[in-house]
C-alpha positions as CSV (number, residue, x, y, z in Angstrom):
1,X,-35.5,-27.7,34.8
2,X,-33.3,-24.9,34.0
3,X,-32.0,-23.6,30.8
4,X,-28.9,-21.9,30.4
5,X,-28.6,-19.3,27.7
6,X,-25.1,-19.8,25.7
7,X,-23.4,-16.8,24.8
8,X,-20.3,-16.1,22.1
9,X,-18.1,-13.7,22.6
10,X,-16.0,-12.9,19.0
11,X,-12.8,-10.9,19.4
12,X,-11.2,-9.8,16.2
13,X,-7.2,-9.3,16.8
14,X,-4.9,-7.5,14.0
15,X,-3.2,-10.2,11.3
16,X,-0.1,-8.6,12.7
17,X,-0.3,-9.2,16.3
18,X,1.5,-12.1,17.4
19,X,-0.9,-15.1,19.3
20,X,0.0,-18.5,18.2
21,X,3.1,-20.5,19.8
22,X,5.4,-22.0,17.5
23,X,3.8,-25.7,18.3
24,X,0.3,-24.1,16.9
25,X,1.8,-22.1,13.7
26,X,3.7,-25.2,13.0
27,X,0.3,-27.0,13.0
28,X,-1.8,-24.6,11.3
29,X,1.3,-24.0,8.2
30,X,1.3,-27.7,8.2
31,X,5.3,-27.7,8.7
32,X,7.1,-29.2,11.8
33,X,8.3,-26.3,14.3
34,X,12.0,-27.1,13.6
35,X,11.2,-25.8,10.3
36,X,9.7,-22.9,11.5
37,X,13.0,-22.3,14.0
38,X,15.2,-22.4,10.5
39,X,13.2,-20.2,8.4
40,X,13.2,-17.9,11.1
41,X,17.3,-18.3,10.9
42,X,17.5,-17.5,7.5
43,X,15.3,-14.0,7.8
44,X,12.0,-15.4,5.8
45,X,10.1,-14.9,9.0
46,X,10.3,-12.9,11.8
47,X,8.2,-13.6,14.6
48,X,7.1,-11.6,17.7
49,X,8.5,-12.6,21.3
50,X,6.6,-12.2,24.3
51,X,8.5,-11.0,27.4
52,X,10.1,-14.0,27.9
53,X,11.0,-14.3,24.6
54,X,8.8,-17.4,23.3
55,X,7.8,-16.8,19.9
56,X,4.8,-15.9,18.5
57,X,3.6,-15.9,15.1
58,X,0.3,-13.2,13.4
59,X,-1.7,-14.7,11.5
60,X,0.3,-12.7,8.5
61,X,3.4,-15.0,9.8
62,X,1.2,-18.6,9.2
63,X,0.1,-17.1,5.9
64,X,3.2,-16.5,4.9
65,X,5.1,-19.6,5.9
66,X,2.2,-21.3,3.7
67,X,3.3,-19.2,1.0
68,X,7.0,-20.3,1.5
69,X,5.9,-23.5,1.7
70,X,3.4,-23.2,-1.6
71,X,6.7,-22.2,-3.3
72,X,9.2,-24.8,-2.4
73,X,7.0,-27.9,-2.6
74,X,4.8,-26.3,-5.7
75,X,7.0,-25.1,-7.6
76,X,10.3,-26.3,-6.6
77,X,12.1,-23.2,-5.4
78,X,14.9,-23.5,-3.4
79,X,15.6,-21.4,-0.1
80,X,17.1,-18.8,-1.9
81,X,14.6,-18.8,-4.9
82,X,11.9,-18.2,-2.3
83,X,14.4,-15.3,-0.4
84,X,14.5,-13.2,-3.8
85,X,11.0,-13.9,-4.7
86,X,10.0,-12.1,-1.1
87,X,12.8,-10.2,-1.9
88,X,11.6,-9.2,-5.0
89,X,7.9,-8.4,-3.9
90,X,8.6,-6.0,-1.2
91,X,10.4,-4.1,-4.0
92,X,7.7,-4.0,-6.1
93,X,5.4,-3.3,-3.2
94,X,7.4,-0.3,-1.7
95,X,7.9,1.3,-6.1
96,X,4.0,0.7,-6.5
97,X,3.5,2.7,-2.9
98,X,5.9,5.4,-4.3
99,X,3.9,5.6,-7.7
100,X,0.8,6.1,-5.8
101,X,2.6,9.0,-4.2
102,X,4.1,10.5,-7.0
103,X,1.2,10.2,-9.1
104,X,-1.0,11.8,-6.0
105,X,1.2,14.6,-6.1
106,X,1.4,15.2,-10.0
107,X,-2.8,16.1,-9.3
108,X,-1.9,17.7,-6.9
109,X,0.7,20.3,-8.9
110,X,-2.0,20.1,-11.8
111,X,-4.5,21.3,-9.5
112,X,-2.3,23.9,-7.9
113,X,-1.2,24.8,-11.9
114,X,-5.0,25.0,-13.2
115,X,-6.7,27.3,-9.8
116,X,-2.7,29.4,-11.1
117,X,-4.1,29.6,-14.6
118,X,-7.5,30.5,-14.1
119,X,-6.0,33.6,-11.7
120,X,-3.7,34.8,-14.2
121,X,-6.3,34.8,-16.7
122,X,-8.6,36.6,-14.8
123,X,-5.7,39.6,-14.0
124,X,-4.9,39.8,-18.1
125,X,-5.5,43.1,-19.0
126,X,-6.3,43.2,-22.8
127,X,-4.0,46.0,-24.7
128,X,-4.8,47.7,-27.9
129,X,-1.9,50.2,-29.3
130,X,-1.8,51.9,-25.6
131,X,-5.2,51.8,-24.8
132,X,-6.8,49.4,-22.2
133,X,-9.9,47.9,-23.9
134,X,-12.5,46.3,-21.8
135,X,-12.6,42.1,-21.7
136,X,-15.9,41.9,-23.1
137,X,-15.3,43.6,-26.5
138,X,-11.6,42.1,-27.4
139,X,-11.1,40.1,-30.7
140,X,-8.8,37.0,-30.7
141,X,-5.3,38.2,-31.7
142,X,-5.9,35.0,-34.9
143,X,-9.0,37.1,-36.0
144,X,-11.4,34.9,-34.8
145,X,-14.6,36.3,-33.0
146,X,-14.7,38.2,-30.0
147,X,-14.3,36.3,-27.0
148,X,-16.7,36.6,-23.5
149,X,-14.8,36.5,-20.4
């Protein structure tokens, strides 16, 4: 008696690649394909096309057609209600990705600013009535005690 040894093989494939047919995204975003053919119409989906143009939808695609569909049967958006709310989220995605940026490049500039500061600091010659006077032994201009560079 022979036993055979059963092996699994797991491939992991980008959310954005396109692998199901229209039949199977239809079936997995619980919506008839017709439906999906429409939506694609009206610019809420775009899926890929293999060479021969047959669609085919990511995994991104079915999760967003549940989405669509989340909204119109949940909450009772129209087409266009759920057009500006996608609309509306890919603003606010792409003005949070430009905060990130801007707010990357304000440390940036602050860093830049302090490592400025600190040189300048360090080249400050203090001045005494036309006399250089060594850093260690100059008082505070407010009378306060001497400072230690």
């Amino acid at each position: 008696m022979s036993t055979r040894r059963r092996t699994t093989t797991r491939i992991e494939v980008s959310a954005e690649r396109g692998v199901f047919m229209i039949s199977v995204a239809a079936e997995l975003a619980e919506m008839h394909p017709q439906t999906l053919r429409m939506y694609e119409a009206r610019g809420l989906i775009e899926p890929k096309r293999s060479p021969k143009g047959t669609r085919l939808y990511s995994y991104s695609d079915v999760e967003r057609l549940r989405r669509i569909q989340e909204m119109t049967a949940e909450l009772g958006l129209n087409l266009a209600g759920v057009e500006r709310v996608l609309e509306l989220e890919l603003q606010l995605d792409r003005a949070r990705k430009r905060v990130e940026a801007l707010q990357r490049e304000l440390a940036e500039t602050r860093n830049e600013l302090d490592a400025a500061t600190r040189r300048l600091r360090g080249e400050v010659v203090p001045y005494r009535r036309g006399e250089v006077v060594p850093v260690r032994k100059v008082a505070r201009a407010d009378g306060g005690a001497q400072r230690r560079i």
